[in-house]
N, C-alpha and C positions, 0 to 999 in steps of 0.2 A: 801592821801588815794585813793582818787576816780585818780590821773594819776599813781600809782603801779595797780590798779585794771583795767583802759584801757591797761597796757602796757601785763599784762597776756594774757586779751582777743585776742590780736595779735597775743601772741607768743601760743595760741592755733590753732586759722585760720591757720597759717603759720603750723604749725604739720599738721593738716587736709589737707591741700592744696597739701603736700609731699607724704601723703598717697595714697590721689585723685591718682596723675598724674601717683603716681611709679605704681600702680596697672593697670592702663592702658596706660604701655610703650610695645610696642612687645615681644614676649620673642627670643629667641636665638635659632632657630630651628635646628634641627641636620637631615636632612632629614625629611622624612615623618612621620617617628616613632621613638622616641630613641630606641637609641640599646644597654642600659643596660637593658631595662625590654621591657615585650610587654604587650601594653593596653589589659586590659579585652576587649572582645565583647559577645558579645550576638548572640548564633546560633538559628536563625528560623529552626523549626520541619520540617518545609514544607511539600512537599511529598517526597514519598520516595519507588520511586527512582522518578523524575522529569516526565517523561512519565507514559502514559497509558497499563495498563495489561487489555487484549482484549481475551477470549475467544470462543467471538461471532463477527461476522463484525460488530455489533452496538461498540462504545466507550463508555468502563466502566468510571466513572469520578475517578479525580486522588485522593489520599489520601489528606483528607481534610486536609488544614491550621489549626492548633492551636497554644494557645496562649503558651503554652511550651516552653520555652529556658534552655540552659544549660551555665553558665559560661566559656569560654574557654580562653585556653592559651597554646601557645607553648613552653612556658618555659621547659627548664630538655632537649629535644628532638632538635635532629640537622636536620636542613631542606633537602630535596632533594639533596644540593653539600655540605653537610657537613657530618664530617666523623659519622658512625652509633658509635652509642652507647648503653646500655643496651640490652633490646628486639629486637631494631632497627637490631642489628649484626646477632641474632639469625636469623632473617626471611631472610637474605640474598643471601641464597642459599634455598629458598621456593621458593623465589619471582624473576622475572625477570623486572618488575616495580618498580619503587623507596616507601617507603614502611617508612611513618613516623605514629609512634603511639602518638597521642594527646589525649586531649579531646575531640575537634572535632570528630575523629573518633570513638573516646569510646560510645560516645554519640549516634550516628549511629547504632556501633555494638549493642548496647541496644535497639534499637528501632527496628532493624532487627530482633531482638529474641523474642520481643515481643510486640506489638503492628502491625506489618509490617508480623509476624512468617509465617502465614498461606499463602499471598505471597509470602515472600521471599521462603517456600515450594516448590511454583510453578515453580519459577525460577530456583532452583536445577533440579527440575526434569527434564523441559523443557532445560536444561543445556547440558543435556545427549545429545540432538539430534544436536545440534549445534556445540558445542565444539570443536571437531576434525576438525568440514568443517570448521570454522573462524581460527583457529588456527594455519593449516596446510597452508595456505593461508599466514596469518602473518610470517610464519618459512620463508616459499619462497624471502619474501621481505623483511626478517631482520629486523623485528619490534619484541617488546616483545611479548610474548605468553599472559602472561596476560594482553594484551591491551582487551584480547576476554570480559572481564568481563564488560567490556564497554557498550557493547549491552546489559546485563543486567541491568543495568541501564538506559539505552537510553529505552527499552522495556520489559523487561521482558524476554525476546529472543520471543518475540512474533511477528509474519509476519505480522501478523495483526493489528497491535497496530498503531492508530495515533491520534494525538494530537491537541490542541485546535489551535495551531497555522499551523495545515496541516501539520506536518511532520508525516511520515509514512516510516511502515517496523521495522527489527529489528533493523537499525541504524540511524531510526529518519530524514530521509534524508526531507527539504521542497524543492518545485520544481526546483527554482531555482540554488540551490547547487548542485541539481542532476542533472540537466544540464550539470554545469562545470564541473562534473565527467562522462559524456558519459552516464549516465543512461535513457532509454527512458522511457520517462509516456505521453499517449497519448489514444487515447481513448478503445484501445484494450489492452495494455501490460502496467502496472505499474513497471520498472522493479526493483522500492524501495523496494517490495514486495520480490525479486528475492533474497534469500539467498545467494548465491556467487555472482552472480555481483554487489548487494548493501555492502556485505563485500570487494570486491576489491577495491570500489567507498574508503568506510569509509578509508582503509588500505592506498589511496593514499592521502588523505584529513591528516589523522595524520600525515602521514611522513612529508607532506608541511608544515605543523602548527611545527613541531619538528624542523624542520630547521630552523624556522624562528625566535623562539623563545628559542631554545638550553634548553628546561627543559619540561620534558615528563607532569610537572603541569600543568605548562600554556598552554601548547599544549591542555590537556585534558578541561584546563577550556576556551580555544578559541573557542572547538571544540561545546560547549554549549553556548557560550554567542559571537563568532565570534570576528573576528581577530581584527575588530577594535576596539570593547571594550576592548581588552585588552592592546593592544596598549595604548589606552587612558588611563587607568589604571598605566599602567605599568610611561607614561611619568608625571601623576598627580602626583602620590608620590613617583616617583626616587626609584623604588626598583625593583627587578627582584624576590622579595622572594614570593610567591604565598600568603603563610602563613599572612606577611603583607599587601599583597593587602588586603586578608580577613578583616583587623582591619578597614579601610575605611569604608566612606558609598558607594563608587559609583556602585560597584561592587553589583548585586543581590543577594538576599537570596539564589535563587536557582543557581548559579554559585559559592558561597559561601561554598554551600554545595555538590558539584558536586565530586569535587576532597575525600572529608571526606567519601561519601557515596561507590564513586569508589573503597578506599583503603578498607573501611569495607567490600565489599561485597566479594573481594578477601578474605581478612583474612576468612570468614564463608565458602566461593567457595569450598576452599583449605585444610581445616580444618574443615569440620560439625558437628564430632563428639564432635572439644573443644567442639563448641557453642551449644552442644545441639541439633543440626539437625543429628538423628540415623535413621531414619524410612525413608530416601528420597527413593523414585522409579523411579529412572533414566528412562528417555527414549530415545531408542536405537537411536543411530547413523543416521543422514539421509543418505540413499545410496540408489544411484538410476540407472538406464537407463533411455539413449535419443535413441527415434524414430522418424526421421524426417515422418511427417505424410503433406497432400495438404493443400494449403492455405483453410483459413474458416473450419477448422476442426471444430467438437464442441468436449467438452472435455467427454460427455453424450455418444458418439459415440464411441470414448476410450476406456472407460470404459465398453460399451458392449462388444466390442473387447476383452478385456482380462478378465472379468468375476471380475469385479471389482466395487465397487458403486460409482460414480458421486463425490461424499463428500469424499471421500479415494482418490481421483485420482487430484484435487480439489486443498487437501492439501500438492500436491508435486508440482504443477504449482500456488501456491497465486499469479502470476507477472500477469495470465490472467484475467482482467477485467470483461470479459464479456461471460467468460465458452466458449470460442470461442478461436481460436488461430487465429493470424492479416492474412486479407483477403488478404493484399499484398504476404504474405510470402508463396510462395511455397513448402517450406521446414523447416517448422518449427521444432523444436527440441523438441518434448513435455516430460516430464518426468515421465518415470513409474517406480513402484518398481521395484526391482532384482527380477527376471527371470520371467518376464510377457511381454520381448521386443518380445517374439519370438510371442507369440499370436496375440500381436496387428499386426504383420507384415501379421500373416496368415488369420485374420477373420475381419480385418479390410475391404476390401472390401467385407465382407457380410451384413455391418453394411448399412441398405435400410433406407433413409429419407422419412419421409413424410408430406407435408405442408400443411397447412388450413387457413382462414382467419374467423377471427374473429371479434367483433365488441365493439369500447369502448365509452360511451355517455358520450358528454362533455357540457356543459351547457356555454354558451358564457356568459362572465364577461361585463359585462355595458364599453364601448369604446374599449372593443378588436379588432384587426384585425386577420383577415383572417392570415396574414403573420405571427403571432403572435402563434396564434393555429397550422400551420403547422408548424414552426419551434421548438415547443412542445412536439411535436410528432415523429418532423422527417420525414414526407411526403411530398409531392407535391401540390401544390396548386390545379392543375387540377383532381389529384384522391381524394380530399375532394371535391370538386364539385362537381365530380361524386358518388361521394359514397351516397352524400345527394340528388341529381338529381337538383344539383342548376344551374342557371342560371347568380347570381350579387357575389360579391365578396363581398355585405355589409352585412354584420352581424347585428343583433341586440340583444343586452340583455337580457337574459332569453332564446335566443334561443338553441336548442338540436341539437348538433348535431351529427352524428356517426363517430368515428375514426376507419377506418379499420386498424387489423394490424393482424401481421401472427407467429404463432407457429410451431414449428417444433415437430415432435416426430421420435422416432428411435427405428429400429428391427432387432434385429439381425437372419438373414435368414438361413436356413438348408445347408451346406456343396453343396446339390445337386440344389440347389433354384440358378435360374439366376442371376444375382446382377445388375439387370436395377434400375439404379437410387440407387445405393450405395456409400457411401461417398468416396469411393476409388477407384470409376470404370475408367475403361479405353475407354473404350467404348461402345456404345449405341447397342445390337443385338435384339431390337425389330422388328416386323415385318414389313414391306415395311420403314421402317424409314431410311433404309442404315445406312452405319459404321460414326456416327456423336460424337465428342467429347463431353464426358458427362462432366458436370460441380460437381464441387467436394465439395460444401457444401451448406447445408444451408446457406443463409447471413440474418439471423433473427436474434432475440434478444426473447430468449423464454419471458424472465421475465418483457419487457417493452410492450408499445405501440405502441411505435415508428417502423417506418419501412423505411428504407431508402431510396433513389430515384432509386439505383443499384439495388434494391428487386424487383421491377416494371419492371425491363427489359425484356420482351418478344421475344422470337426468332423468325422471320419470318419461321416457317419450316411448312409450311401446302401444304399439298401433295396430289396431285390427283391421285384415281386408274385407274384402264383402264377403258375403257366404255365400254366392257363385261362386270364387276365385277359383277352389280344385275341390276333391273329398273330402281334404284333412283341412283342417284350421290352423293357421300357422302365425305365431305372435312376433315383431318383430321390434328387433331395438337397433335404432342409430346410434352408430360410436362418435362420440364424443372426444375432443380435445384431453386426454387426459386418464381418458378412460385406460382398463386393459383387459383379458379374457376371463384374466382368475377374477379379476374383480366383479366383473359382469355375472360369471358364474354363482360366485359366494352371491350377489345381489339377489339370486331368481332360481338360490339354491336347485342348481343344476351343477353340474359334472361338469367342467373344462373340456375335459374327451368328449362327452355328447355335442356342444358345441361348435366341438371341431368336425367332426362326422359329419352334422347336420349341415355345414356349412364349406364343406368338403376343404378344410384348412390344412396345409402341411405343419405347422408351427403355431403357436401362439402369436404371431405378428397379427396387429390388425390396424385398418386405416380408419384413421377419422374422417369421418360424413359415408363410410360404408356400413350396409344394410345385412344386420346377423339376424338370422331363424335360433330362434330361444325354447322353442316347443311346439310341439305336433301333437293335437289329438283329433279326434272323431268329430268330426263336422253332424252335430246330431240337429242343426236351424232344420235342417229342409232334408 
């Protein structure tokens, strides 16, 4: 009994033992995914659309993460190189982008109807002003029309829009990549900002990615998560189908969702009325003129030119940084509405600058240096010296000190009014000054503190009258473009207040191409 009762025990082990190992022998992989069925995944909510909608220059934060998913599957539905079928065939001649309906995308369209509505609203509207400039553009270089929808997703078609990771503009661009596409961002001209040249940027960036990859998916979801992720992607699970990259983990939510969100917002774009968007109010088309205007324009001066407000004029140049057009450029191309080029061309050198200096108190942080607060601000080490009447370069903590820096304001002058020291003069006809090249912008920064070292430059023009003129000898100096009183002062070490006095001033305001008395002494010629 007890050796029939050892002999079972074995031949249990020995079953057990079979189970063990069969259960952890490899299994027989067929690529990445079988390809009779495709795994469930789980779609993250995310946001939606992946960027920022920006009505203000501050960033709105993007649609919050929740814990929401949807079941999906591409089952029933042929991918990007397979032939359409059901729905798929109908949209065929809608669409000029490849055009697969999932759940993925059903998922999308639902959240764009309602949870997303009241943006996705904005993005129609602001659709209107875009459209035709991106599109017309994509026709030229034989890309799909509906790539435009793109930027609705990348921004909302918003110029303003950027994102946690610094991309910015309607196409999302970070500096780097904007590089590679010729686009300049520097401290005067963002040209991310620049609706057509950031659309030609994006339009050569797909074509590259479409070649490389031969499927307008992957293209689109390189153009979010970069080429080498998908590369990696693509060689991880042996597949070129977009659709199962998605079933992976490697691949992000929001690259996951990139392509599903793309094709939904076409289908709504294209068709508002299916989905329930009746009431959009389109806005008009952007169309504009260029008027090459002098280096250092401000765009404030523009806009008096043509009877226009700052903020209207503003949101046809977003590329300028600094409501400034680059000091380099002689000819810059600034953009105005339809039919306001002619104004700006005739009353733009009426438009008279006028500069002042002002005063910013800055309280020295325990170990700052001097080098530290200049380069702050943007000024010179020697006109903080003097601003403060110092002597050492050492700072101490808690100390106050004053930041000079200078404002511009702008007037536009009567038809009969001389235009000494207007943004667009040609020449200087003040009195005993002779015919002297007037300088053609402020180079201030109305909004900062800062004032650059090129602001400080001074012209040596001071000029003697005859010694007839009266008793006293009187030296005098033409203001300059740029110029300001404290600075003319510290230049010819005199007092601001004497200045003023001599020149019977209420303020420090002074006009460029007018004529200041600098000193009075005893006329001892004759």
């Amino acid at each position: 009994m007890v050796s029939c009762r050892t002999d079972f025990f074995y031949v249990i082990i020995a079953v057990c033992c079979l189970v063990v190992f069969g259960a952890c022998a490899p299994a027989n992989k067929q690529g990445a995914f079988p390809h009779d069925r495709r795994t469930a995944s789980k779609v993250s909510s995310h946001s939606s659309p992946q960027q920022k909608d920006l009505d203000t220059s501050e960033p709105d934060a993007a649609a919050p993460e929740t814990q929401e998913t949807a079941e999906s599957t591409a089952g029933g539905q042929e991918g990007e190189d397979g032939e359409p079928s059901g729905e798929n065939a109908a949209l065929e001649t809608l669409f000029d982008f490849p055009v697969t309906i999932n759940s993925q995308v059903e998922y999308h369209l639902e959240l764009f109807q309602t949870r997303y509505r009241n943006d996705f609203s904005r993005w129609l509207s602001r659709s209107g002003r875009y459209l035709p400039l991106i599109q017309e553009h994509l026709k030229e270089v034989g890309l799909p029309l509906d790539l435009a929808y793109l930027a609705m997703i990348e921004s909302g078609f918003s110029e303003r829009a950027f994102s946690s990771a610094k991309a910015v503009g309607l196409w999302q661009f970070v500096k780097p990549t904007a590089k590679d596409f010729d686009l300049d961002v520097n401290k005067y001209v963002d040209e991310r900002r620049d609706p057509i040249k950031s659309t030609m940027a994006a339009a050569a960036y797909l074509s590259a990615l479409y070649q490389e990859f031969g499927s307008w998916y992957l293209a689109v979801a390189a153009y979010n998560a970069g080429q080498g992720k998908i590369r990696r992607a693509i060689a991880m699970y042996d597949t070129m189908d977009f659709w199962e990259l998605t079933e992976g983990s490697y691949l992000q939510p929001e690259t996951k969702n990139y392509v599903p969100q793309l094709i939904a917002a076409m289908l709504i774009a294209k068709q508002p009325e299916k989905y329930g968007f009746t009431d959009i109010v389109y806005e008009e088309p952007l169309a504009f003129d260029t008027v090459p205007v002098p280096k250092g324009t401000a765009v404030k001066a523009v806009s008096l030119a043509c009877g226009l407000d700052e903020d209207v004029l503003l949101a046809y140049n977003r590329e300028l940084s600094k409501s400034i057009t680059p000091p380099d450029d002689p000819n810059y191309a600034i953009r105005v509405p339809v039919g306001k080029k002619d104004e700006v061309l005739n009353n733009l050198s009426r438009v008279r600058t006028s500069v002042s200096t002002t005063f910013k108190t800055h309280v020295v942080r325990k170990g700052e240096s001097i080098d530290a607060v200049c380069k702050n601000y943007g000024i010179t080490k020697t006109r903080l010296l003097k601003a403060n009447d110092l002597r050492s370069t050492k700072l101490k903590g808690g100390q106050r000190l004053q930041i000079p820096y200078q404002t511009a304001s702008y007037e536009l002058m009567s038809e009969k009014s001389e235009a000494v020291g207007s943004v667009a003069a040609n020449h200087d006809k003040g009195e005993g000054a002779g015919r002297e090249t007037a300088k053609v912008a402020a180079k201030v920064e109305k909004s900062g503190a800062g004032s650059s070292a090129k602001t400080e430059r001074l012209a040596s023009n001071i000029k003697k009258p005859t010694a007839n003129r009266d008793s006293d000898e009187e030296l005098y100096y033409r203001v300059q473009e740029g110029d300001s009183l404290w600075a003319i002062a510290q230049k010819h070490n005199l007092s601001p207040a004497s200045i003023r006095k001599w020149n019977n001033l209420r303020d420090d305001t002074i006009q460029p191409g007018s004529r200041l008395i600098l000193k009075r002494t005893k006329d001892v010629s004759g």
